[in-house]
C-alpha positions as a Python dict, from the first residue, in 0.01 Angstrom:
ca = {
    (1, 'X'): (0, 0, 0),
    (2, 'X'): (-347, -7, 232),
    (3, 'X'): (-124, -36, 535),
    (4, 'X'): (129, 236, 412),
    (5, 'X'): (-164, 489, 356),
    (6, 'X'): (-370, 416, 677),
    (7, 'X'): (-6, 441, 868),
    (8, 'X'): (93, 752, 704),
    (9, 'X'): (-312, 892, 783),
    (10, 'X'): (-199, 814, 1133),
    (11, 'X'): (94, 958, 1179),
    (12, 'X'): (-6, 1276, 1019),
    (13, 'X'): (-294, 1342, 1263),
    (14, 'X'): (-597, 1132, 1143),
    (15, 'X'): (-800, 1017, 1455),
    (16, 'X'): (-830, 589, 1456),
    (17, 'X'): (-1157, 686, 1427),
    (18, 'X'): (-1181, 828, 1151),
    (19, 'X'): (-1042, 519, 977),
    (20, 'X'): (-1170, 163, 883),
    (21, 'X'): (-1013, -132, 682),
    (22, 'X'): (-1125, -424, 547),
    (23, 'X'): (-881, -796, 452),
    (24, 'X'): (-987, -1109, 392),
    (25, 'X'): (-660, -1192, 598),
    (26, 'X'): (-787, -1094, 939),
    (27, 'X'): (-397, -1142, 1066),
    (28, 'X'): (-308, -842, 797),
    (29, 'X'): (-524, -611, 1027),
    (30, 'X'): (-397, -672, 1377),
    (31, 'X'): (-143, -348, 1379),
    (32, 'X'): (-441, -152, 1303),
    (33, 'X'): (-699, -307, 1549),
    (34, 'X'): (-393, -311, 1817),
    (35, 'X'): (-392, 70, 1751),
    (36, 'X'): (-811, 163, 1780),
    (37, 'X'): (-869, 111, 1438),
    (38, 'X'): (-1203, -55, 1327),
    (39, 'X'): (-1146, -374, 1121),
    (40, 'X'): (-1340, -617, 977),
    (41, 'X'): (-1292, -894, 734),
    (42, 'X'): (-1663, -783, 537),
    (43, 'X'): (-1624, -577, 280),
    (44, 'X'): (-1965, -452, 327),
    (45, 'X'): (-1962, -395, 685),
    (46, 'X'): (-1673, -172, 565),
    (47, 'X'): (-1899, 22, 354),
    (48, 'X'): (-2122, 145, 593),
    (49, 'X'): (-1891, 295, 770),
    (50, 'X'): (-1701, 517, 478),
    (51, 'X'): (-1748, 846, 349),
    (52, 'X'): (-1431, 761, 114),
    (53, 'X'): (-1373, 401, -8),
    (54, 'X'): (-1019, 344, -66),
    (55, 'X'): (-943, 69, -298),
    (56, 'X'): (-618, -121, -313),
    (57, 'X'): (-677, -468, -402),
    (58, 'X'): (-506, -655, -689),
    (59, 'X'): (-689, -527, -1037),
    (60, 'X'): (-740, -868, -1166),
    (61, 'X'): (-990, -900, -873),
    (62, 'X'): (-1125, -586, -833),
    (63, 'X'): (-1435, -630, -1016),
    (64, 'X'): (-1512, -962, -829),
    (65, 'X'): (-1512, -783, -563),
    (66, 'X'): (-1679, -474, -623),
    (67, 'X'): (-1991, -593, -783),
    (68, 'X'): (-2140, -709, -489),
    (69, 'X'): (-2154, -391, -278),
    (70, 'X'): (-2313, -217, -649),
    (71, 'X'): (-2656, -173, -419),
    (72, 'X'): (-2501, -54, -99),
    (73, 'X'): (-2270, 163, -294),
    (74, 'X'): (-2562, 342, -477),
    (75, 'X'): (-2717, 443, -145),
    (76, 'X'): (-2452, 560, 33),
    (77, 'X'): (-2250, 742, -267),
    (78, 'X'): (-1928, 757, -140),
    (79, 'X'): (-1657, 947, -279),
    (80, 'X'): (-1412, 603, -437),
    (81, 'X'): (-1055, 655, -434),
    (82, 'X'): (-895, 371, -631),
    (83, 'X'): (-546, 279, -634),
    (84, 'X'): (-574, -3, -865),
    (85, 'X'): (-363, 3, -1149),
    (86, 'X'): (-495, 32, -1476),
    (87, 'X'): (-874, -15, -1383),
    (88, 'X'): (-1064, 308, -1537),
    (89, 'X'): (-1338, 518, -1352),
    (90, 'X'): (-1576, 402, -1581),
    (91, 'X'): (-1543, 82, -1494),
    (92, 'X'): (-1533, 118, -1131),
    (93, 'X'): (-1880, 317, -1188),
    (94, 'X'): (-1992, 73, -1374),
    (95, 'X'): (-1917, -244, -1101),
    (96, 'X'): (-2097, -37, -860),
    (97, 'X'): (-2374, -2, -1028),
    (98, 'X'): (-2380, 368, -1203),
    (99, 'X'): (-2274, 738, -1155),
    (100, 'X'): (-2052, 763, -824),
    (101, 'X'): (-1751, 967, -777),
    (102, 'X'): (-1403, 827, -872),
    (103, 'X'): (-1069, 939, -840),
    (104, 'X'): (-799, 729, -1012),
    (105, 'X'): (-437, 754, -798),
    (106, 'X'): (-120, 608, -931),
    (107, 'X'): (97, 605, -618),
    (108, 'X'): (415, 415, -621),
    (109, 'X'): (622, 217, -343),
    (110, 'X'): (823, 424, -133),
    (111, 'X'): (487, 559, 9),
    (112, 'X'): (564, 263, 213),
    (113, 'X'): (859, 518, 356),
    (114, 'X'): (654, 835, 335),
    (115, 'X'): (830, 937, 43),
    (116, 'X'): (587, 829, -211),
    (117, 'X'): (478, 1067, -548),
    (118, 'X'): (139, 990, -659),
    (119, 'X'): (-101, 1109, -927),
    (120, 'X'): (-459, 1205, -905),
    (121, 'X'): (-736, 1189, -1151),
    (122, 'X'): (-1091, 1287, -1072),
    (123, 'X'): (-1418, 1283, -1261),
    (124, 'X'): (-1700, 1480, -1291),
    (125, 'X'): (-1874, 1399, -991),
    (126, 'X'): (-1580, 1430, -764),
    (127, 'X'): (-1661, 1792, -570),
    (128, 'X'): (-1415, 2017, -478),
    (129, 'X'): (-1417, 1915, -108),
    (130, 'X'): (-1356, 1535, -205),
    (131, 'X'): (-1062, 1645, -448),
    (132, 'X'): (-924, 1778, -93),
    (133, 'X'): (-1039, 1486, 94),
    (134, 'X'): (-836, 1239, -165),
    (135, 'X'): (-538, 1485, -184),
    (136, 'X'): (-529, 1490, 212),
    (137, 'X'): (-501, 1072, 238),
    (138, 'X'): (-224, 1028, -42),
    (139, 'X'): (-41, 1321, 91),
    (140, 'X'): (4, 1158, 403),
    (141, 'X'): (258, 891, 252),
    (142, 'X'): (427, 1193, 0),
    (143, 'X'): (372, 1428, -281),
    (144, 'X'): (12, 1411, -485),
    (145, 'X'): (-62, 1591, -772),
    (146, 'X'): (-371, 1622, -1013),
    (147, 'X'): (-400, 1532, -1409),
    (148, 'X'): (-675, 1672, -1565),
    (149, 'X'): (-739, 1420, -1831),
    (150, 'X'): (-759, 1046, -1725),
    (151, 'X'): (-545, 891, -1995),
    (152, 'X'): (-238, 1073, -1838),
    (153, 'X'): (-262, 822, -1537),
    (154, 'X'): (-53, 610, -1820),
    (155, 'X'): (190, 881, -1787),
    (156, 'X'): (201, 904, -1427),
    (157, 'X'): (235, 507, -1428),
    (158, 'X'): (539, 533, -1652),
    (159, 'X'): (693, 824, -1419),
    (160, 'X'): (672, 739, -1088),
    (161, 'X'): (465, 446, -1066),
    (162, 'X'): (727, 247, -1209),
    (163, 'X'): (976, 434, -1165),
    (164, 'X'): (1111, 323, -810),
    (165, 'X'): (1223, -1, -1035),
    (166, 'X'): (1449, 228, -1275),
    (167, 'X'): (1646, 351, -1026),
    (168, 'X'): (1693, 17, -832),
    (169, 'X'): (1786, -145, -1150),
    (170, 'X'): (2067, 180, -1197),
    (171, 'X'): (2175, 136, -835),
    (172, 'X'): (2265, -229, -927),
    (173, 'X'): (2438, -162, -1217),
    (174, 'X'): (2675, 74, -1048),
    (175, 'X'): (2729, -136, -772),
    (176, 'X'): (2784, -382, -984),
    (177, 'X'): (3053, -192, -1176),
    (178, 'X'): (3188, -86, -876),
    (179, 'X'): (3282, -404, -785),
    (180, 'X'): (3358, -482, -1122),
    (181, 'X'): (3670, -192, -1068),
    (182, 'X'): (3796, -346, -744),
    (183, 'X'): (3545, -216, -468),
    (184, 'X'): (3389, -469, -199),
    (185, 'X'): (3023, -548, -202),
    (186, 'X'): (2969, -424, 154),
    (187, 'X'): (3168, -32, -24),
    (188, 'X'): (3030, -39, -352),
    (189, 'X'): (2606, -60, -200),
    (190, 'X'): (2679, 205, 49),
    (191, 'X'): (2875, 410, -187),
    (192, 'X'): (2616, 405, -457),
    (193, 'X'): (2312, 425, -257),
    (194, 'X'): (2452, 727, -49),
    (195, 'X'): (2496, 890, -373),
    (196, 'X'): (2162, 825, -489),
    (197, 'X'): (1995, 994, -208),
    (198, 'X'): (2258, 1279, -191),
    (199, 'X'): (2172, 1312, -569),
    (200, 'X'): (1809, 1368, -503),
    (201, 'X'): (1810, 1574, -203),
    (202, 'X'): (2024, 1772, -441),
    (203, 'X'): (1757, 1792, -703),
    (204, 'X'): (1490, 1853, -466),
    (205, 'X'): (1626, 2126, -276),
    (206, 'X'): (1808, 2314, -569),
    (207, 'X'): (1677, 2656, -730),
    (208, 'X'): (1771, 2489, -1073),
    (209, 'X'): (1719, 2207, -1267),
    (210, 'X'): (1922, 1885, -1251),
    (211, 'X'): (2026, 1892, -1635),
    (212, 'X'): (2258, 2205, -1499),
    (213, 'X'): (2351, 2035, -1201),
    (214, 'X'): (2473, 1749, -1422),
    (215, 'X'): (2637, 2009, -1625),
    (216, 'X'): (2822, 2128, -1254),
    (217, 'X'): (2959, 1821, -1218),
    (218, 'X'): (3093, 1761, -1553),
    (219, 'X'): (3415, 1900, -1623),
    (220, 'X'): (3509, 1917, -1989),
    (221, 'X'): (3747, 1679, -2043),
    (222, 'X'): (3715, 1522, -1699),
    (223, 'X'): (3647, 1193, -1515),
    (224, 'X'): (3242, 1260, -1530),
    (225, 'X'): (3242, 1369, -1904),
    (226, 'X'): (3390, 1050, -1982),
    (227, 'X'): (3154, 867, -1815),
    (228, 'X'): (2809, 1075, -1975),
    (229, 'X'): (2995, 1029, -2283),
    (230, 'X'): (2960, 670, -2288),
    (231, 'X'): (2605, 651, -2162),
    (232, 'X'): (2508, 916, -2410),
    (233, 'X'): (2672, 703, -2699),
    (234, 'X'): (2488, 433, -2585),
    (235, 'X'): (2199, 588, -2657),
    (236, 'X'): (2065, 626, -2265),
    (237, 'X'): (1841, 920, -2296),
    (238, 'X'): (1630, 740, -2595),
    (239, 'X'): (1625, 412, -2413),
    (240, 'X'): (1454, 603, -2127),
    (241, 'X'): (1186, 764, -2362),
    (242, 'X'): (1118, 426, -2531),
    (243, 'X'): (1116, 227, -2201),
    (244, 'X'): (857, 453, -2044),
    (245, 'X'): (637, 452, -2383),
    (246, 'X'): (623, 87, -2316),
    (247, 'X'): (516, 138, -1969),
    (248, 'X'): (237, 409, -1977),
    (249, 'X'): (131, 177, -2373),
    (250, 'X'): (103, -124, -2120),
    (251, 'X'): (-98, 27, -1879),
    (252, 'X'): (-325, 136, -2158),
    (253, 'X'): (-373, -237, -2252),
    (254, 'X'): (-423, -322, -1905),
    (255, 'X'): (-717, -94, -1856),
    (256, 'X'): (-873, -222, -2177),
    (257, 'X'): (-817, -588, -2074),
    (258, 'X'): (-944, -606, -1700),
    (259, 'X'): (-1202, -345, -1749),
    (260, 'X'): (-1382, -540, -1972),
    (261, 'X'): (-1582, -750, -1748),
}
């Protein structure tokens, strides 16, 4: 996700410059150093170079490594943006050592193809100009859009942040049902994945919502009403409401468990 956001900063007009990463894998940041991008394997030599600290490590780890730049963080206050899931402000603050600015982003994975959807959460100390500064990097990879109360990062989480994986796990169903009714592998992925995106273009670019273009489609007593009719007798619409109450109650958890350091 580091590499899809500092790619998407450069292709949308960000100077290499303006940019610096940080890996403990100093192979990982070859592309960027290749392209005039400072690097560095310190995490601290990062820090004196940023304005904004962008966070994407694994949550399980990102007090470990946080704690030791508390000091430096406390004298050069920079605005954190933290992409690591489940791990509150407060903690972050806390890890470096006391009041800082935090914003909280949920993006998901197809920022890795600049069509990402991520949600923003800032606190107190985050200014105006720095809720335009964080706006401007996760825009670069896709849409970003601000929650006002922290606790509907769970939401956002359950939404888009995993919801990349609902749609895969549709797009293999129907390809495997399309086999299932007599089509090849190689016609059944290209049929239902064309569909997908023709589906979504659809939704984004229409002047009305895609419950009524569902309703277009569906003749009464036709080959598509048949089809809802099933899934709606199977209950799909409350699976969907309970599945992403599981997700955005995990994430919850999550926060509670690794922020507890």
């Amino acid at each position: 996700m580091a590499s899809a956001l500092a790619g998407g900063m450069l292709a949308r007009g960000f100077k290499p410059a303006q940019l610096a990463l940080a890996d403990s894998n100093a192979i990982q940041l070859e592309p960027f150093k290749a392209r005039g991008v400072f690097t560095t394997t310190d995490n601290a030599e990062l820090l004196k170079r940023a304005d904004v600290l962008v966070l994407a490590v694994k949550p399980q780890v990102l007090g470990a490594v946080l704690k030791p730049l508390a000091a430096q963080a406390q004298e050069k206050q920079p605005l954190v943006l933290s992409i690591a899931a489940g791990i509150t402000a407060a903690s972050i603050e806390r890890w470096l050592g006391g009041s800082l600015p935090v914003v909280r982003a949920m993006p998901n994975t197809p920022a890795l193809v600049h069509a990402g959807a991520a949600g923003m959460y800032a606190n107190e100390q985050v200014s105006p100009a720095q809720r335009r500064l964080a706006e401007s990097i996760l825009a670069a990879v896709g849409i970003a859009l601000w929650v006002e109360r922290e606790e509907l990062i769970d939401a956002v989480t359950a939404v888009s942040g995993s919801g990349p994986a609902y749609f895969f796990y549709v797009m293999e169903a129907m390809m495997a049902a399309g086999q299932s009714l007599g089509l090849d592998e190689k016609t059944a992925r290209a049929l239902t994945l064309q569909t997908a995106l023709g589906a979504a273009q659809m939704a984004i670019t229409a002047d009305v919502e895609p419950a009524e273009l569902r309703r277009r489609v569906t003749s009464p007593g036709g080959t598509t009403q048949a089809a809802v009719a099933v899934l709606d007798q199977a209950g799909l619409r409350q699976t969907f409401e309970q599945a992403l109450a599981a997700c955005a109650a995990r994430g919850g958890e999550l926060a509670r468990e690794l922020g507890a350091e």
